[in-house]
N, C-alpha and C positions, 0 to 999 in steps of 0.2 A: 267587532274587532276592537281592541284595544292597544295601539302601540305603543312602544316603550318610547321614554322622553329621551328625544335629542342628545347624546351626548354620555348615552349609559349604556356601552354595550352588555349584552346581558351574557355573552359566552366566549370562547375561547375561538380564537381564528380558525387553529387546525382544527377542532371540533366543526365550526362553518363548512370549511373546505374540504372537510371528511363526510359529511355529510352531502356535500355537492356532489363531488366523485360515487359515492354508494348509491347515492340517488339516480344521477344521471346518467356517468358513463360508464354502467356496469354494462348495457348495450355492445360497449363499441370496445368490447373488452381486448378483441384480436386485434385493432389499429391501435392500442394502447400496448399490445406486448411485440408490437413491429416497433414503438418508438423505443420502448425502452433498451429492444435489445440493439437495436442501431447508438442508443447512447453508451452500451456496454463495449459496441463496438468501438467508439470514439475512445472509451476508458482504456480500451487493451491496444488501438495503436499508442494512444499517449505512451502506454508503457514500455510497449516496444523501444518507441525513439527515445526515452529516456534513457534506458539501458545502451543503446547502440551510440548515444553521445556522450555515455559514461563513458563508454572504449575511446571512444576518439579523442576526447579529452586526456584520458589514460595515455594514448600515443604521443600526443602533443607534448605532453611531461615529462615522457623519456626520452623523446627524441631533444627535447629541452634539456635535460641532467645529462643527457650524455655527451653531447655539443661544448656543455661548461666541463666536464672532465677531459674532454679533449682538448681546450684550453689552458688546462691550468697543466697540463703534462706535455703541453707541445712544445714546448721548448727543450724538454729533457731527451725530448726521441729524437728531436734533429738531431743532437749533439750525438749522442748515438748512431743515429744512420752516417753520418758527417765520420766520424771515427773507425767505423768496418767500410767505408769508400778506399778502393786500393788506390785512387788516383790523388787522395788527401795525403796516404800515406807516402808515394812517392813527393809528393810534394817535400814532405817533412823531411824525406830522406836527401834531397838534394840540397834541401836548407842548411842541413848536418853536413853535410858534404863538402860545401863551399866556407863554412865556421870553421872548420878541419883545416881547409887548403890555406886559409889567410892566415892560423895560426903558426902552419908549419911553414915560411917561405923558401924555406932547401928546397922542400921537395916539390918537387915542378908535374906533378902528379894530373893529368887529362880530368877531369871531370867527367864523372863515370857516363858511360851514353846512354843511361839507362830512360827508359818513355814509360810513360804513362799508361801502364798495361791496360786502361780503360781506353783510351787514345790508339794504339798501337791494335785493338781489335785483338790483343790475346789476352787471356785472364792467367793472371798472376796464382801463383801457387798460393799466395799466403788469403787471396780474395774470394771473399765467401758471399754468396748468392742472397743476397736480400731478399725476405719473402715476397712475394706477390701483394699485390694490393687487396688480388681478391681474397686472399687468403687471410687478411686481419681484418676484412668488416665483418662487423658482427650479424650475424645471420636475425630478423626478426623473429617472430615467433608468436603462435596466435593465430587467431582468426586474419592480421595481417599478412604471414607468411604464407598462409594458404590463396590470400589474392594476389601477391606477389606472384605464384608460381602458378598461377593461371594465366595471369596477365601475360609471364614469358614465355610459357607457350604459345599464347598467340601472338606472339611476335615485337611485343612491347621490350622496348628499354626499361630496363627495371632499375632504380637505384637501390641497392638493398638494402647499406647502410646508414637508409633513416627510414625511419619511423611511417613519418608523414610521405606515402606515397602517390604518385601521381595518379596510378589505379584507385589508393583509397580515395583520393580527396571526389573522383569520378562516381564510388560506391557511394560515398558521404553524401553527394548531390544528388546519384538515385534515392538513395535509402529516404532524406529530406524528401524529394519529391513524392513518392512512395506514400510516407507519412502521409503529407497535408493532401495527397489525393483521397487516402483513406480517412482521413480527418475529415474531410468534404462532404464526400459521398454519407459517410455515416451522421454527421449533422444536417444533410437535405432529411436524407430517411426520417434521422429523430425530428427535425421540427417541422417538417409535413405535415406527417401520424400525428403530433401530439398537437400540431396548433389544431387541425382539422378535429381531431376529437374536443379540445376547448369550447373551439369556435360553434360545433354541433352541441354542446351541453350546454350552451347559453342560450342556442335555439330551441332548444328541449326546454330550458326553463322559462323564456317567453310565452312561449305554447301551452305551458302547463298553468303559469301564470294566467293570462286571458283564459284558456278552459277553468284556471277554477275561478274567477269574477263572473263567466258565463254563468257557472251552479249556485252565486247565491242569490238571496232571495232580494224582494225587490226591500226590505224592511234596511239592507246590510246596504240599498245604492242613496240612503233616505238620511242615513246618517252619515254618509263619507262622502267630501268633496272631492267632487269628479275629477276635479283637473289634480288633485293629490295622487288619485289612481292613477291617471296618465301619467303621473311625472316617474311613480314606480316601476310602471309599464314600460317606458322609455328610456329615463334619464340613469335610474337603478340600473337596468338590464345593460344599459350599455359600459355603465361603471364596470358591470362584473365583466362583461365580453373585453373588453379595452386592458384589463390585468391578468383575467384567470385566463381567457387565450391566449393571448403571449406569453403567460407564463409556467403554462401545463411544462412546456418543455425544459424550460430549464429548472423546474422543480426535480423531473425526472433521471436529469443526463450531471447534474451538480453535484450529489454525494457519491455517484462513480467516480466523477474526475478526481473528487477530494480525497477519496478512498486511495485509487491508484497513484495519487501524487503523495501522499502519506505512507502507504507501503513503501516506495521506492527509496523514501528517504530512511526509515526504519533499514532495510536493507545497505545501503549505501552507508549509513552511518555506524552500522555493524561491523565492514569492511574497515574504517579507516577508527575504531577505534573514540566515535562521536556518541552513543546510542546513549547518555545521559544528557549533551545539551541538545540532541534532537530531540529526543522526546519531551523535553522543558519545552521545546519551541511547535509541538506538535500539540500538548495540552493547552500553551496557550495560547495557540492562534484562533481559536473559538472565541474566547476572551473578547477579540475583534468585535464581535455582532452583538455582544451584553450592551453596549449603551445605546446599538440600535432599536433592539429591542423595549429596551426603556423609554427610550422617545416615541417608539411605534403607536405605544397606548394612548399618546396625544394625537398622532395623527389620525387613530381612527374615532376616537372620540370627535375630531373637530369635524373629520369627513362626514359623521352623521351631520353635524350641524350643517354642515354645507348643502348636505340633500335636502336635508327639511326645507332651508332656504330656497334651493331650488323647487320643489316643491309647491311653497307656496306664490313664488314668481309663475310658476304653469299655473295653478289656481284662480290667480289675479287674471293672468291673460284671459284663461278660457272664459273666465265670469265677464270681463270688460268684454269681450269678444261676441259673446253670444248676446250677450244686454245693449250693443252700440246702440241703438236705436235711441234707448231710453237714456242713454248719457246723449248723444247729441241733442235732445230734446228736449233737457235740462241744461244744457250750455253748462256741462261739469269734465269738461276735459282737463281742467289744470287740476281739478281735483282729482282726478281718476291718476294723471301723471305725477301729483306729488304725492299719493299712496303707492304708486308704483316704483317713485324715485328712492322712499325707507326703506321697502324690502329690498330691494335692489343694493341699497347701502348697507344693509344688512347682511344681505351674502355674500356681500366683496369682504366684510371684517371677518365672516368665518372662514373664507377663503386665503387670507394673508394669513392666518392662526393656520390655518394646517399646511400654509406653505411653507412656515417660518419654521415647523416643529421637521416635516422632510427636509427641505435643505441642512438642518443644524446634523443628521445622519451622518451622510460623507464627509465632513473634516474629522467629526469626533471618533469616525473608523480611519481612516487612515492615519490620523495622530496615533491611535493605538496600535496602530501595525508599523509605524516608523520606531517606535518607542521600543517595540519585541523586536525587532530586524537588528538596531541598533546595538543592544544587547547580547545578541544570537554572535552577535560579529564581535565583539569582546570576549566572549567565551571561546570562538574558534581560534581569537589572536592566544589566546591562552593556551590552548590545544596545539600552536603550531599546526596548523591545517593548514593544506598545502592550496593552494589560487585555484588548483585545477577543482578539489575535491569542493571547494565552496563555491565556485561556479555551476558545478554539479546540483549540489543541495541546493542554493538559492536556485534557479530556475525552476528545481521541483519544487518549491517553497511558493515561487509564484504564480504555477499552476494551478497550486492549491489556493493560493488567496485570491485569484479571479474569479474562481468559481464561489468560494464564503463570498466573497465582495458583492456578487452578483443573485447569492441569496439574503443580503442584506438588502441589496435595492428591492428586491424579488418579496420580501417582507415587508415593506414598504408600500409597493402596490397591493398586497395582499390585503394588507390593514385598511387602504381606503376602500379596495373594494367588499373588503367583511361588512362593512358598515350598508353597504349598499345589497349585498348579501343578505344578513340581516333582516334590511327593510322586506324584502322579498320573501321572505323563509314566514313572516308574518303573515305578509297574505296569503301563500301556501298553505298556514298551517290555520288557516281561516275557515271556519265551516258554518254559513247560516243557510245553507241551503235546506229547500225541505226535505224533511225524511221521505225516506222511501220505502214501500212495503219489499224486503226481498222477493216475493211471492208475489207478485202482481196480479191483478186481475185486468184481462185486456177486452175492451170491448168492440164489436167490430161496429154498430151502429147504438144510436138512440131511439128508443121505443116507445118509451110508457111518460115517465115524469121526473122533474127534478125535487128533491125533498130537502125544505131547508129545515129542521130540528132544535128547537130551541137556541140559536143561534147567537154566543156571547162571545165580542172580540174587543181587541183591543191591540193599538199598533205596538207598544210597550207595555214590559210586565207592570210597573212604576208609572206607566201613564193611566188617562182616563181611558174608562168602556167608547167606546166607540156605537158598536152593536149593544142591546139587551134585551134576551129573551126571543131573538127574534124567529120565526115560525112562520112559514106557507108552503103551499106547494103550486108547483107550474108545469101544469099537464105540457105532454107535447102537442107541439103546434100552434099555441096560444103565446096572443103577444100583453106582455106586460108591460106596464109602464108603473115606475117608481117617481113619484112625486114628493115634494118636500121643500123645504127652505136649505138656505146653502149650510152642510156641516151637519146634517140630517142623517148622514151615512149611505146615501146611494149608491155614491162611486167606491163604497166599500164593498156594499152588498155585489157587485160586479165582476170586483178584484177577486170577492173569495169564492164566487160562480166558476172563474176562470181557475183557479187556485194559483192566484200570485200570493197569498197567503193563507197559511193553518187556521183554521178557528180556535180561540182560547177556552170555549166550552163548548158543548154540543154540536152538529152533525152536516153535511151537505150530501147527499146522497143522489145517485144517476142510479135509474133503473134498480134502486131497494140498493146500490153499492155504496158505501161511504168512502166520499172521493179520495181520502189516504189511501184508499187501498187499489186504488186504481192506476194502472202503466203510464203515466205523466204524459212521456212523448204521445201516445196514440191517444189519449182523453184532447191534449191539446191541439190535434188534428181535427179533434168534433168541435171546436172554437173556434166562431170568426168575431174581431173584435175591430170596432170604430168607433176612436175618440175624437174627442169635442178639439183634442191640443194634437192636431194632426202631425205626424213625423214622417216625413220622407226622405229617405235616404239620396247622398250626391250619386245619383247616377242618372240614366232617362227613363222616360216614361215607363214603356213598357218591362223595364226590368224593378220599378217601383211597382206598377199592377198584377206581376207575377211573382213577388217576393211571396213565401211560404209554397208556393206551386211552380218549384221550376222547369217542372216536366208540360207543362200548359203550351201549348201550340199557339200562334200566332193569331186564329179566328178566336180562339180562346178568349184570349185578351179585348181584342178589339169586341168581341161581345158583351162580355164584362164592362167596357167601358160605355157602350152603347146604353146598357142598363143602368149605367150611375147617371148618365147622360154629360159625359166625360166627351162623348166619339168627335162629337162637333168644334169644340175650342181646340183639341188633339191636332186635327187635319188641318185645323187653320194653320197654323204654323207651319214653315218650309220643311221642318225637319219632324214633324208629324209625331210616330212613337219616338223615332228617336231622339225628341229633346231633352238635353238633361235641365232638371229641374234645380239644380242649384243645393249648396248647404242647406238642409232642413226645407227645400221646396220654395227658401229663397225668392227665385225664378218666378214663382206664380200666387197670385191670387188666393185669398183664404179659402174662397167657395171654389175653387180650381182643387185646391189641393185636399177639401173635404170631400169631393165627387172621387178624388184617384181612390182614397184610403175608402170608399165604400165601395170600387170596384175592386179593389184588392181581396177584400171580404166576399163579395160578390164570386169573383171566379175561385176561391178557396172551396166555398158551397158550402159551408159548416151546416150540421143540422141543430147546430145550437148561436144565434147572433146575440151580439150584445154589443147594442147604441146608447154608446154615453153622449147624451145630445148631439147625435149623428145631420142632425138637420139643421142646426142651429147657424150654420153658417151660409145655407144657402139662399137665396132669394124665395118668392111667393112662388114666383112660375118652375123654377127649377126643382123649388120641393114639391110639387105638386109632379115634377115628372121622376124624382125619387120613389117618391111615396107609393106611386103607380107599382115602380120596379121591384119597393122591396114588398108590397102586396105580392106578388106574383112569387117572389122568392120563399115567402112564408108560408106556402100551401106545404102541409106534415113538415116544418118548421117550428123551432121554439125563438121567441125574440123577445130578450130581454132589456128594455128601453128606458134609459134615464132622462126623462120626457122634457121639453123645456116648450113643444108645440102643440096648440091645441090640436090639430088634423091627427098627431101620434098619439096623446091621449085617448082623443074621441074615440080609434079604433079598436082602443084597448081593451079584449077581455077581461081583464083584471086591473084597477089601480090599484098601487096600495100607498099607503100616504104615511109617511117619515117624519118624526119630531124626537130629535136629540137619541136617534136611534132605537127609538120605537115604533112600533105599527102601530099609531091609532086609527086610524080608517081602512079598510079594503073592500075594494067592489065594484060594479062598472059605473059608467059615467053617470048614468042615471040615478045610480041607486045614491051614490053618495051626494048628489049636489041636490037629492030630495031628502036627505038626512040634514040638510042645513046644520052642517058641522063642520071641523077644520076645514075640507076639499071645497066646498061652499065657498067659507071667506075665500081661500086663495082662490078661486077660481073667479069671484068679482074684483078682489083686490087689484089682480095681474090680468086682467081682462078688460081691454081698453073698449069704451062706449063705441067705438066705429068699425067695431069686430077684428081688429087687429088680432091676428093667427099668432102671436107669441107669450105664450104663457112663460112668463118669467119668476117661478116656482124654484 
């Protein structure tokens, strides 16, 4: 695998994120069209209540203009009503009356008895009946007059002559409630479905992640640091889960609402004669997210540098972590802390870089939307636009810009987690695993021999041979021992027994089959294998000596371990099988935890073993009660033995003796130490005068 450098994204985000969705949630496709149409639903109440506070607005306005025309005319209909009163006109009439009498003093004339036919309870001939009150309000009209006349039949006081009625303002608080109930209801739905699908496509791609690390080969774990793997495993994965799950949804439910809030005003601004400066303000409210987008590119360039940092902070721990031993042993703790203090200072300055390029996002969008708003409102004072009708449009204006606003932010996490995206998509699209014959051939046991065939390897194309020429064969049942100095190719010859790796030239063959062509899973069920750098995983005993056989029964075990001669230290302990042994066997003793990993092999049963100096850690007496066990295990047995003890040598049907990865000697003990050649020297070389049993070969 080869990643790309820090800091270079190699594709396009939506392209990432289109690829994520086609990959992963093409599954969960039915809780992906429950969210979206829950967010279609959120789009069409929006539009509802749009339109239904256009009217209300609409009423507000007339009942507003009609209020100031009845203002500016009030005075002239008093005076009017004031002048058809019969009881004003009496008045006048007796005013005349007594003007009359002062003038004339002759005449001694009574002052007429006349009353006030409004007083007097009779109506005057000349006194005309003033209409009714109800008879000059103006009747509503609309979707109002029709609540009106619901409302009076059920018994409500209705004022008819406004607008704004106490029924409506009643509808208005339904209709509002109405809304945000259905506003609710349809945002649980939409960001349920849609975070829950998010949330499962990042589990998808964890799982797919670790499955494809499980298929490569051991060449792709030899060149990549482990804790690099884990930080993408972890710290990646969770980048993605942390933006693309929360943000499934409002990718989804965003260009409805901008849609519907964009319609309404295209309509509305048809109505009042706007539909040139709205659509000015509808082209350029995009405009909005141009310099976010411009900034974006800094932020996900810096968020790569940010992972790599983090990255290599996981690297450093795992390494300090796993090594403590040999740092405290070297008294190099300030030095392990002041390599960990630079990188560490290191990702805080790619982290302030990609803080500084997000934060600069929201000023430089909302400066651009104060600057079109500002404008928008210039153009409507030009238009004469009425308070009601721009209170209309602006609201739907800022429907629409909370949802942009909110794919601006939404763009923003997108970018940092593309970067982290990305990293993932690499290991994904990573393949060193071995090939596989589609065709397998499956065997159900081992019979005859294994054939090694000119046998030329090499861990790199560019590196040195490792192997050359190399050639034997090892009947079944027969134990081998591979001999040599350290760098001889033993533990290769082992590796590619097992097929942890391909050979670079010629052949491994099981029963006349050449191991490529053979079903991996079930070949590797005929393998039991115990190394010299024992691993045991943090759990206990018994689920460490039944790892590879989880179907093994409890005597199972304890017999297996009685053969490793395991059973005895085991029961010492209060907690017997169940002790856990600790990180990497921690807990226990070298030759403790070389005895579990030869029971582990032990209850597997392989009829193929292979001891990379399986004995090397145990004492005289202990290997002497190994050695007993795995005699007995080797009857129609093949054991392939990377020998480092004389007692495993001596027994060995075959040596064969290794130098720079050739076979120059092969043959049993005898034959070769009477050849007085290579296996000679080293066997006096490494063979101490007081017969010390360790041939250190």
């Amino acid at each position: 695998m080869k990643p790309q450098p820090a800091g270079k994204p190699s594709s396009n985000a939506l392209i990432i994120y289109w690829r994520l969705l086609r990959s992963f949630a093409r599954p969960y496709w039915f809780r992906l069209l429950i969210g979206v149409s829950a967010g279609i639903l959120m789009g069409s109440a929006m539009s509802a209540y749009l339109r239904f506070m256009d009217l209300g607005i609409n009423a507000l306005e007339s009942g507003y203009a009609q209020k100031m025309h009845q203002d500016k005319t009030g005075t002239q209909s008093i005076k009017d009503k004031l002048l058809q009163s019969s009881t004003i006109r009496w008045l006048m009439e007796v005013t005349d009356t007594s003007i009359t009498s002062a003038a004339n003093e002759t005449s001694q004339k009574p002052i007429p008895a006349t009353t006030p036919p409004s007083l007097m309870g009779e109506p005057a001939a000349s006194q005309t009946t003033a209409p009714s009150p109800q008879a000059t309000k103006k009747k509503p009209d609309g979707i109002f007059a029709q609540i009106n006349a619901v409302t009076t039949r059920l018994g409500f006081d209705v004022s008819e002559d406004e607008q704004l009625t106490f029924p409506l303002v009643c509808t208005l608080i339904a209709v509002m409630f109405f809304y945000f109930l259905l506003k609710s209801f349809g945002e649980f739905i939409n960001r349920y479905f849609l975070r829950w699908v998010g949330a499962r496509v990042v589990t998808d791609i964890r799982q797919a992640l670790f499955d494809t690390l499980q298929k490569q080969s051991l060449t792709f774990f030899s060149k990549n640091d482990v804790g690099q793997l884990i930080s993408r495993c972890t710290y990646d994965t969770a980048a993605i889960e942390s933006a693309f799950a929360n943000s499934i949804a409002e990718m989804c439910t965003a260009p409805i609402l901008i849609l519907v809030a964009f319609q309404f005003m295209l309509q509305k601004a048809i109505a009042i004669n706007l539909l040139q400066p709205t659509i000015f303000l509808l082209l350029a409210m995009p405009l909005c997210v141009i310099p976010v987008f411009m900034i974006s590119r800094f932020v996900r360039k810096y968020q790569r540098r940010v992972l790599a940092r983090v990255s290599d902070l996981v690297a450093r721990m795992q390494e300090n972590f796993s090594g403590i031993r040999v740092v405290k042993a070297f008294n190099t703790e300030k030095d392990e802390s002041r390599r960990f203090k630079e990188q560490n200072r290191s990702y805080f300055k790619s982290v302030v870089k990609a803080l500084l390029a997000d934060v600069f996002m929201q000023p430089t969008m909302q400066m651009t939307a104060i600057g079109l708003g500002s404008l928008f409102l210039i153009i409507c004072y030009h238009y004469r636009v009425s308070l009601g009708s721009l209170a209309v449009i602006g609201y739907a204006a800022q429907q629409a810009y909370k949802p942009i606003k909110e794919l601006a932010k939404l763009n923003s996490n997108l970018q940092r987690s593309a970067a982290a995206t990305e990293r993932v998509f690499e290991l994904l699209d990573t393949d060193t695993s071995l090939p596989l014959n589609p065709n397998p051939v499956f065997l159900a046991d081992f019979n005859q021999h294994i054939q090694i065939d000119h046998l030329t390897f090499a861990y790199d194309v560019a590196g040195p041979v490792v192997l050359k020429d190399f050639t034997a064969t090892i009947p079944k049942g027969h134990l081998v021992a591979l001999v040599g100095q350290t760098g001889s190719g033993k533990s290769t010859i082992a590796n590619l027994i097992a097929r942890f790796y391909d050979p670079s030239q010629g052949a491994i063959r099981i029963d006349g089959h050449d191991l490529r062509d053979l079903d991996l899973p079930s070949f590797r069920r005929m393998v039991g294998i115990v190394a010299q750098d024992t691993f045991l995983f943090n759990t206990t005993i018994t689920e460490n000596i039944r790892y590879g056989s989880p179907n093994a029964s409890m005597d199972d075990v304890i017999a297996a371990a009685k053969q490793a001669n395991a059973h005895e230290f085991i029961i010492a302990d209060p907690l017997g099988y169940d002790r856990p042994v600790g990180e990497r066997g921690a807990l226990l003793s070298g030759g403790q935890k070389q005895r579990l990993a030869i029971a582990r092999a032990l209850l597997k049963n392989p009829p193929i073993l292979i001891l990379d100096e399986a004995t090397s850690a145990l004492d005289s007496a202990t290997e002497k009660l190994v050695q007993e066990a795995i005699a007995k295990l080797m009857a129609n047995r093949t054991v392939i033995a990377i020998a480092h003890r004389l007692s495993t040598i001596l027994k060995a049907d075959t040596i064969i003796v290794l130098d720079h990865g050739q076979i120059i000697e092969q043959g049993t003990h005898t034959e070769l130490y009477a050849r007085n050649g290579a296996y000679h020297t080293l066997y006096d070389l490494q063979l101490s005068k007081d017969n010390n049993t360790e041939f250190k070969a």
